[in-house]
C-alpha positions as protocol buffer text, in pm:
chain_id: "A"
residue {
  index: 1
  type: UNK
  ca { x: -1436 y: -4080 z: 813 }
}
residue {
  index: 2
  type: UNK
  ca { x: -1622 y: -3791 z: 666 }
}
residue {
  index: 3
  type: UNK
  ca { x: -1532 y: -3545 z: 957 }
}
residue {
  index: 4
  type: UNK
  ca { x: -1147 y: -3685 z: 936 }
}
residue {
  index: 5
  type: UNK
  ca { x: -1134 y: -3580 z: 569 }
}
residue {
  index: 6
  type: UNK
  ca { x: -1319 y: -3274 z: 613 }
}
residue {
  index: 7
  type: UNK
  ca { x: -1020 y: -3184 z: 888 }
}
residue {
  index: 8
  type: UNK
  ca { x: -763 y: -3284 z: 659 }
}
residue {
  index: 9
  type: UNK
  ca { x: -975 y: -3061 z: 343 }
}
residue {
  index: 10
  type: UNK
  ca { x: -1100 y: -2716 z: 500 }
}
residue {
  index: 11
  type: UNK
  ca { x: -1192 y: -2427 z: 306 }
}
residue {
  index: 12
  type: UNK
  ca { x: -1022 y: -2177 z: 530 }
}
residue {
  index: 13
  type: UNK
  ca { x: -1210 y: -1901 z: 377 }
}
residue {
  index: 14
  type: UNK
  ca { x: -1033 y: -1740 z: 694 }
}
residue {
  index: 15
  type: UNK
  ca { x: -780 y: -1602 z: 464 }
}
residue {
  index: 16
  type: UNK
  ca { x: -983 y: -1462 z: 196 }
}
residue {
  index: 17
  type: UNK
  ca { x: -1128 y: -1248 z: 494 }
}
residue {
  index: 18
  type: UNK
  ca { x: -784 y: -1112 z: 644 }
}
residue {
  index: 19
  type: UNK
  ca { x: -665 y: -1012 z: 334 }
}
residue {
  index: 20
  type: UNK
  ca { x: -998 y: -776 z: 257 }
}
residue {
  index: 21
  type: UNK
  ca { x: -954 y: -645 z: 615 }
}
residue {
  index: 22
  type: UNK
  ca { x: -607 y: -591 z: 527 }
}
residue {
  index: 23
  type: UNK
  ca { x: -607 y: -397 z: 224 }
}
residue {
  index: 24
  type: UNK
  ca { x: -918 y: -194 z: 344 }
}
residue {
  index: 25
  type: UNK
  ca { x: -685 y: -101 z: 645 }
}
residue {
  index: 26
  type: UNK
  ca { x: -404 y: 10 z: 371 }
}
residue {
  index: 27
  type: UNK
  ca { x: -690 y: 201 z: 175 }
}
residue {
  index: 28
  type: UNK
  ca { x: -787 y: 425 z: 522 }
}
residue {
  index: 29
  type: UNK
  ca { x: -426 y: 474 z: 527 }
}
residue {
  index: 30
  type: UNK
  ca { x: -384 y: 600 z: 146 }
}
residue {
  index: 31
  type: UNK
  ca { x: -695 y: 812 z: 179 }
}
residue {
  index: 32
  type: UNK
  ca { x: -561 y: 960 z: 503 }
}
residue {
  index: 33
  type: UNK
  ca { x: -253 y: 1042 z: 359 }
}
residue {
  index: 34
  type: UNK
  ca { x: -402 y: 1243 z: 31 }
}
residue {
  index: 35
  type: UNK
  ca { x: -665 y: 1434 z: 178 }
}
residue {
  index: 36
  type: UNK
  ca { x: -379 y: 1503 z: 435 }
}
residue {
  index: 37
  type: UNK
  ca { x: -172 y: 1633 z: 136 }
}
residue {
  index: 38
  type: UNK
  ca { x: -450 y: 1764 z: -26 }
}
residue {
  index: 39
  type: UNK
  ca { x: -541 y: 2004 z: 267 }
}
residue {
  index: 40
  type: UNK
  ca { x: -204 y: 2081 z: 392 }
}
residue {
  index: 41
  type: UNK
  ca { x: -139 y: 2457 z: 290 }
}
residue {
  index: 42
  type: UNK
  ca { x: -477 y: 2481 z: 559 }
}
residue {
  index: 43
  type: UNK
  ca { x: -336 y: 2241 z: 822 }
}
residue {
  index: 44
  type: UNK
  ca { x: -160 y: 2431 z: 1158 }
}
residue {
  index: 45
  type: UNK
  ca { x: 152 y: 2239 z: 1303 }
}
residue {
  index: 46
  type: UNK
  ca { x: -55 y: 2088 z: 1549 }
}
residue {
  index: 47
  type: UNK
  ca { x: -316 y: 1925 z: 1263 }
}
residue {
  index: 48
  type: UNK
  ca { x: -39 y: 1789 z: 1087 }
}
residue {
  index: 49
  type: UNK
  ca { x: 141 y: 1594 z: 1366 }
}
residue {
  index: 50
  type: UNK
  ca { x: -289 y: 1476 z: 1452 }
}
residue {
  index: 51
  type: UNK
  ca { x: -297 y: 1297 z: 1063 }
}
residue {
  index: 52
  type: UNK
  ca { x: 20 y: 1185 z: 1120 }
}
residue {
  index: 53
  type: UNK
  ca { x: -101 y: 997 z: 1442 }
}
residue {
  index: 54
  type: UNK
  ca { x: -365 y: 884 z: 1257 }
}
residue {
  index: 55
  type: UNK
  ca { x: -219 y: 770 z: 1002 }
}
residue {
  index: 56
  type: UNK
  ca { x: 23 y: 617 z: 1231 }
}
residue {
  index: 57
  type: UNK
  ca { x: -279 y: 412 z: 1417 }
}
residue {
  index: 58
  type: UNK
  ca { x: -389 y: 285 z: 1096 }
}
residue {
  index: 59
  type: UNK
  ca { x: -35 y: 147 z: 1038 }
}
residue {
  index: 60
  type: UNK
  ca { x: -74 y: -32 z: 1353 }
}
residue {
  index: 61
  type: UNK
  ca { x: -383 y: -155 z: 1295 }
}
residue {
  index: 62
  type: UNK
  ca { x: -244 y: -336 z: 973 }
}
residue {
  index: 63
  type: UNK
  ca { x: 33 y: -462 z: 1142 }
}
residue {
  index: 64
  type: UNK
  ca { x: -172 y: -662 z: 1392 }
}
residue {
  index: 65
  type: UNK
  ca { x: -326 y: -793 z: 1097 }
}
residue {
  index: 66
  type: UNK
  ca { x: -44 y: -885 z: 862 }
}
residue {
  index: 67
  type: UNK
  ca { x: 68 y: -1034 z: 1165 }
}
residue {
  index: 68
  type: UNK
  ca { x: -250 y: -1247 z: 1243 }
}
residue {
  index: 69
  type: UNK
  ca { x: -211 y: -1376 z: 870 }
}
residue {
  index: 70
  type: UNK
  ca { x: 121 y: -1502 z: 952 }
}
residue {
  index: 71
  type: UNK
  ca { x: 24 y: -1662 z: 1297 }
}
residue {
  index: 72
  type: UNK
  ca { x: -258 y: -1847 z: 1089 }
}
residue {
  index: 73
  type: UNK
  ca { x: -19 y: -1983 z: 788 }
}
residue {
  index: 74
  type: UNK
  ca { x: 164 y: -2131 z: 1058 }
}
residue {
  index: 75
  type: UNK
  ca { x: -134 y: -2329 z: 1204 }
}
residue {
  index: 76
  type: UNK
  ca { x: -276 y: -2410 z: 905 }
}
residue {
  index: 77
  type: UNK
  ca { x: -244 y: -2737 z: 774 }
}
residue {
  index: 78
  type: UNK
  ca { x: -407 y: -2666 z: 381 }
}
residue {
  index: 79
  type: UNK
  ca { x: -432 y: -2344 z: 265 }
}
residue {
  index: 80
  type: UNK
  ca { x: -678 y: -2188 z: -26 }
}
residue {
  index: 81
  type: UNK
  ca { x: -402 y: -2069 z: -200 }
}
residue {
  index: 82
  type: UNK
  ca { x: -24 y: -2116 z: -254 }
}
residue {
  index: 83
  type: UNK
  ca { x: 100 y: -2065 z: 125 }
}
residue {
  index: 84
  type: UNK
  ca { x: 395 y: -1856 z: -35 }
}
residue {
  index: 85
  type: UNK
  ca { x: 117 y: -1615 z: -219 }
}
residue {
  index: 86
  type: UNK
  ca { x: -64 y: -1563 z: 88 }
}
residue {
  index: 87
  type: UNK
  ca { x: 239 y: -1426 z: 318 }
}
residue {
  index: 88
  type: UNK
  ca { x: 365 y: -1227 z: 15 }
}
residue {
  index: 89
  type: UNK
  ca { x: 71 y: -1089 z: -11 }
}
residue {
  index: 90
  type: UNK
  ca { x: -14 y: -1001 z: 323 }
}
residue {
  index: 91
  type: UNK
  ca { x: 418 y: -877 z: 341 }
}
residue {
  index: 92
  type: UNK
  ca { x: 397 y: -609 z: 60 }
}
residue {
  index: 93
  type: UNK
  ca { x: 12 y: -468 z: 143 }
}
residue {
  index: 94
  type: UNK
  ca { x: 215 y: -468 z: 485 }
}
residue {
  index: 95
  type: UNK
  ca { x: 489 y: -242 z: 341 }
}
residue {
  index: 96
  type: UNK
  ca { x: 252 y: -48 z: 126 }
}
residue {
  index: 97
  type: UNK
  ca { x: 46 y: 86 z: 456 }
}
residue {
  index: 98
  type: UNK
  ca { x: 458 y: 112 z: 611 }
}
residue {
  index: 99
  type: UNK
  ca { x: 556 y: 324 z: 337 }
}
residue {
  index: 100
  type: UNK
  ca { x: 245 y: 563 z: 372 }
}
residue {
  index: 101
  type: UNK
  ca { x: 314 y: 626 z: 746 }
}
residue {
  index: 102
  type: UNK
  ca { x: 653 y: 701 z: 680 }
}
residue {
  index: 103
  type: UNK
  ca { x: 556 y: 991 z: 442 }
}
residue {
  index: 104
  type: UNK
  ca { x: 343 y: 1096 z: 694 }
}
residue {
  index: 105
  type: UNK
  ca { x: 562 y: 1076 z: 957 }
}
residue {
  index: 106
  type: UNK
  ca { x: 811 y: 1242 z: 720 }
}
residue {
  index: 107
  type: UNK
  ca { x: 605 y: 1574 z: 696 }
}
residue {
  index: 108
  type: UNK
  ca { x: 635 y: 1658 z: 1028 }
}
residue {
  index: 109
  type: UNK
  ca { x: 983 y: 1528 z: 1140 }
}
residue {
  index: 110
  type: UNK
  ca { x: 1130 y: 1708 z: 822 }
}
residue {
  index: 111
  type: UNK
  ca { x: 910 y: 2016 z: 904 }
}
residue {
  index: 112
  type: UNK
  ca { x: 768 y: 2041 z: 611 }
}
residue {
  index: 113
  type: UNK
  ca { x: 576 y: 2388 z: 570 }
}
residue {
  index: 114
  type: UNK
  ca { x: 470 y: 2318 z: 183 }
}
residue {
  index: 115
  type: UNK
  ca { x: 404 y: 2060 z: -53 }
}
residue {
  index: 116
  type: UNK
  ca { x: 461 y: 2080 z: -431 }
}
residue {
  index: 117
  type: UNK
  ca { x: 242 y: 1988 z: -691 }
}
residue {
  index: 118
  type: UNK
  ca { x: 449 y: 1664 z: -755 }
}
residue {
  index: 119
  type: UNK
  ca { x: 380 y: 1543 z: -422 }
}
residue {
  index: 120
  type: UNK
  ca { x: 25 y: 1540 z: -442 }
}
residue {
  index: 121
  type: UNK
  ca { x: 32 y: 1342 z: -796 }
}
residue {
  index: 122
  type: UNK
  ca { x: 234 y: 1092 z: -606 }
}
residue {
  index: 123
  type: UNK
  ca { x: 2 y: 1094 z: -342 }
}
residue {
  index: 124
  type: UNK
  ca { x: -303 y: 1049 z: -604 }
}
residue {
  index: 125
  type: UNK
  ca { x: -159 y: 792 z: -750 }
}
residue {
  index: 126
  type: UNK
  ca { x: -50 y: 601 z: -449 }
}
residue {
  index: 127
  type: UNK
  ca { x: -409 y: 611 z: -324 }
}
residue {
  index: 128
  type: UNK
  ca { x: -548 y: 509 z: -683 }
}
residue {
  index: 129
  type: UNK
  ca { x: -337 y: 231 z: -698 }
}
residue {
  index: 130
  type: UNK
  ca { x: -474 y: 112 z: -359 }
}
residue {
  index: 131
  type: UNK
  ca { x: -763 y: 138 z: -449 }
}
residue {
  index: 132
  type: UNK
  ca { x: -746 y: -111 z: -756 }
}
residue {
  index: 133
  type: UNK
  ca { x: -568 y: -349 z: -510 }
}
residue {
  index: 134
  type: UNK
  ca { x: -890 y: -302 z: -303 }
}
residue {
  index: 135
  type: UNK
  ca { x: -1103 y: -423 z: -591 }
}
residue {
  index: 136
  type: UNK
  ca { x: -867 y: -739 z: -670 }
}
residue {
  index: 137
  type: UNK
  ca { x: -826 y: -875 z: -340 }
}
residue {
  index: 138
  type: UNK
  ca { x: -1208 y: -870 z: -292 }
}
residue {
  index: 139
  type: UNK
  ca { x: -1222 y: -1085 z: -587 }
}
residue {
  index: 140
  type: UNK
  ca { x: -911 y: -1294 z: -479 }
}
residue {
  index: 141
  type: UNK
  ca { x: -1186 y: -1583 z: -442 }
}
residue {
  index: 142
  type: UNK
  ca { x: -1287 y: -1590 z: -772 }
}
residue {
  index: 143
  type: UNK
  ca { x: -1009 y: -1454 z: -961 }
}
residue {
  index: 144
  type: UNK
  ca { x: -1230 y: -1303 z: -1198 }
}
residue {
  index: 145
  type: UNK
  ca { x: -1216 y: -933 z: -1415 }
}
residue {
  index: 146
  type: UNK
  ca { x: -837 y: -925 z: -1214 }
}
residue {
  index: 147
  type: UNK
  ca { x: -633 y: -884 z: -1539 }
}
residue {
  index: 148
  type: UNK
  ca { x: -787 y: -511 z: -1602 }
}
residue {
  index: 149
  type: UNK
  ca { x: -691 y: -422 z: -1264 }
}
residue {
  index: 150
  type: UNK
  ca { x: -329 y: -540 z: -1294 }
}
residue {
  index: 151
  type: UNK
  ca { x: -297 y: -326 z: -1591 }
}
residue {
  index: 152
  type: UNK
  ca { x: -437 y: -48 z: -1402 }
}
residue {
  index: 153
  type: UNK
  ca { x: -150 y: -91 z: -1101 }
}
residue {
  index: 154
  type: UNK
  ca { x: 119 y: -153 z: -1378 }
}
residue {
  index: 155
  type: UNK
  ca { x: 20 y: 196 z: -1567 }
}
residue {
  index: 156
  type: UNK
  ca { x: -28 y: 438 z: -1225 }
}
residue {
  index: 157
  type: UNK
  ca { x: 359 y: 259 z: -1150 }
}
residue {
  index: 158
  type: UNK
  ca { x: 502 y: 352 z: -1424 }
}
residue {
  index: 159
  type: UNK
  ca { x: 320 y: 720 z: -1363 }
}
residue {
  index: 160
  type: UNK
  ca { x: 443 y: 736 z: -1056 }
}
residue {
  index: 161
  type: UNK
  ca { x: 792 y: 678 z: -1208 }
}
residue {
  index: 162
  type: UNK
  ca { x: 749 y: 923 z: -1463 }
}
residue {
  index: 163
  type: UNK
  ca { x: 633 y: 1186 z: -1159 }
}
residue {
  index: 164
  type: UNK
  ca { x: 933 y: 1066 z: -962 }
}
residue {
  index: 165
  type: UNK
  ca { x: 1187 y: 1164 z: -1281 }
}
residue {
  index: 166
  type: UNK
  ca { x: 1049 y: 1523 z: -1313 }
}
residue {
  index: 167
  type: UNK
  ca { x: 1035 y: 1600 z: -951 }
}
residue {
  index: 168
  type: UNK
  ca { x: 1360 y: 1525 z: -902 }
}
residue {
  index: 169
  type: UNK
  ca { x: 1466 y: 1739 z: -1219 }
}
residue {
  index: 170
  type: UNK
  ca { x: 1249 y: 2057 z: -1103 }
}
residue {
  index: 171
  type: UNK
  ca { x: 1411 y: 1991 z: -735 }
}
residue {
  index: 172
  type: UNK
  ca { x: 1771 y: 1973 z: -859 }
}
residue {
  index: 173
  type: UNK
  ca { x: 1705 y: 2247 z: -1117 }
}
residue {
  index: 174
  type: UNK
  ca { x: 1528 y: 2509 z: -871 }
}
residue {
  index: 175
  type: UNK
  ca { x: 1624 y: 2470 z: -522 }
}
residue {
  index: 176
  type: UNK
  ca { x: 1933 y: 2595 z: -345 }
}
residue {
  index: 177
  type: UNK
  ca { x: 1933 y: 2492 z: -11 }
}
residue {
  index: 178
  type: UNK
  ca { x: 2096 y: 2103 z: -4 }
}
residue {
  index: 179
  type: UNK
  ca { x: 1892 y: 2029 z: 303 }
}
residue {
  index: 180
  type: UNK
  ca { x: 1564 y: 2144 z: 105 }
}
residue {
  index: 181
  type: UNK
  ca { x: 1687 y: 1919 z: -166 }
}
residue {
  index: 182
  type: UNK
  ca { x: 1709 y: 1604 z: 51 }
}
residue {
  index: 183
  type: UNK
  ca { x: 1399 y: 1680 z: 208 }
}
residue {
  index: 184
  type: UNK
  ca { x: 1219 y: 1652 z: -73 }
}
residue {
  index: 185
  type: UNK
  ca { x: 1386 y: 1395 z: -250 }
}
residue {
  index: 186
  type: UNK
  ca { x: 1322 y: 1156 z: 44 }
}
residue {
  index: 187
  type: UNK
  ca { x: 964 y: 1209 z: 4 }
}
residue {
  index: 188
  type: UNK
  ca { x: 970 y: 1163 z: -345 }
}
residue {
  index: 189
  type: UNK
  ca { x: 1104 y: 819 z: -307 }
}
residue {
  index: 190
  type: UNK
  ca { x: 911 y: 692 z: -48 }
}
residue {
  index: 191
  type: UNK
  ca { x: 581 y: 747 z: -270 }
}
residue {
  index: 192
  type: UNK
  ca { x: 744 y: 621 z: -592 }
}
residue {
  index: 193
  type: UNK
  ca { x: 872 y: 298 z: -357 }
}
residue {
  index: 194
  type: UNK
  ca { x: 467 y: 267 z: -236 }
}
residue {
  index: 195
  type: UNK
  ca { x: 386 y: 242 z: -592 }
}
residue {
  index: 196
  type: UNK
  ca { x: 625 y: -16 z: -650 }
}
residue {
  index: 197
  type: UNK
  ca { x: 500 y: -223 z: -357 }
}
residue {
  index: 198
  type: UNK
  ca { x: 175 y: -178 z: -505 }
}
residue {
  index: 199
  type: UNK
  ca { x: 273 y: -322 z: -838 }
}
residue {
  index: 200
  type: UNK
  ca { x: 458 y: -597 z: -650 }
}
residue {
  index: 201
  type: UNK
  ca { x: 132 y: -741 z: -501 }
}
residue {
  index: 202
  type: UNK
  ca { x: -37 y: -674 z: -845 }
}
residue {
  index: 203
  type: UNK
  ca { x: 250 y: -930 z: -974 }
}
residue {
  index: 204
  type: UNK
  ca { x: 163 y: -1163 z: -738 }
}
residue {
  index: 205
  type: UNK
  ca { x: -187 y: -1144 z: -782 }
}
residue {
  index: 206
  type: UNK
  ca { x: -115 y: -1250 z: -1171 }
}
residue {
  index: 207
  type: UNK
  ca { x: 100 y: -1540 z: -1057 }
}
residue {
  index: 208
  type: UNK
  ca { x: -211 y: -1663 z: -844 }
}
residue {
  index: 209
  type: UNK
  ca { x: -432 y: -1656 z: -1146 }
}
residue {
  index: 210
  type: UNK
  ca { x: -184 y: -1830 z: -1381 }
}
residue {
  index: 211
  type: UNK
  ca { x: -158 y: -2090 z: -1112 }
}
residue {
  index: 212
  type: UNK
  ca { x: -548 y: -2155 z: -1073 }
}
residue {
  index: 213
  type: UNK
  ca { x: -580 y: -2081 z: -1490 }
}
């Protein structure tokens, strides 16, 4: 009888796990991505397209994982946490470590030869706010000291947005050619969107703890 409810009861700490190896897979992407920013005035053609492969190999990496997460809510009959919470969870860190490979990818498809001061505050931010995601999820057990974090997330967003609003001003303002213009704007708003995703699995996170308050 013990073993039957102990089936029907697990802790399936499984998913605790995943999600750690999932966000540390989006933080290898968000560091890749600024210290790819960071030294890009130094990097030659062919460096660029190599940390945009790598990049790209981390964003496979967390695919196979968001995907794993979803294979196991299927076969799982209880789950440590709202089954809902879990996939969004896993779904946005998922788009988060998207969204940095497409910036990446973006460089070197749009060809382009320099980056702009605003683009490397996104990129800062971006990789800040994955970091405080980092320190969350490892604490998703627990739930505890999460609230500061949120904050944190909620105040780099609304940076980011701020960032976002005066790029595109100094872009619209200063630069001539239209293709230039789209360029850059693209980038622009696939780092503000990151943020977003970021504050998205913040939101959830808060949900979780109301939940389990």
């Amino acid at each position: 009888m013990a073993n039957i409810f102990q089936w029907l009861t697990p802790k399936e700490d499984k998913f605790f796990e995943m999600l750690k190896t999932q966000i540390d897979i989006t933080l290898e992407a968000a560091t890749a991505l600024n210290t790819m920013v960071q030294q890009y005035a130094q990097l030659s053609k062919e460096e660029r397209k190599g940390w945009a492969k790598k990049i790209k190999d981390i964003e496979h990496k967390g695919d196979d994982t968001a995907h794993l997460i979803f294979e196991q809510l299927n076969l799982t009959f209880i789950t440590p946490l709202d089954r809902d919470d879990i996939h969004d969870l896993a779904n946005f860190l998922d788009d988060v470590t998207d969204l940095i490979n497409a910036v990446a990818l973006r460089f070197v498809i749009l060809d382009i030869q320099q980056l702009d001061g605003y683009i490397e505050k996104l990129a800062k931010i971006v990789h800040q706010a994955v970091h405080e995601l980092q320190i969350i999820i490892s604490q998703l057990k627990t739930l505890k000291q999460v609230k500061n974090h949120t904050i944190k997330i909620n105040s780099l967003e609304n940076e980011a947005d701020d960032v976002y609003h005066e790029a595109l001003s100094h872009v619209f303002k200063n630069y001539k050619n239209a293709i230039d213009i789209i360029k850059y704007k693209e980038i622009y708003e696939f780092l503000e969107d990151t943020t977003d995703r970021c504050e998205h699995v913040a939101n959830v996170i808060e949900n979780i703890v109301m939940k389990h308050a």
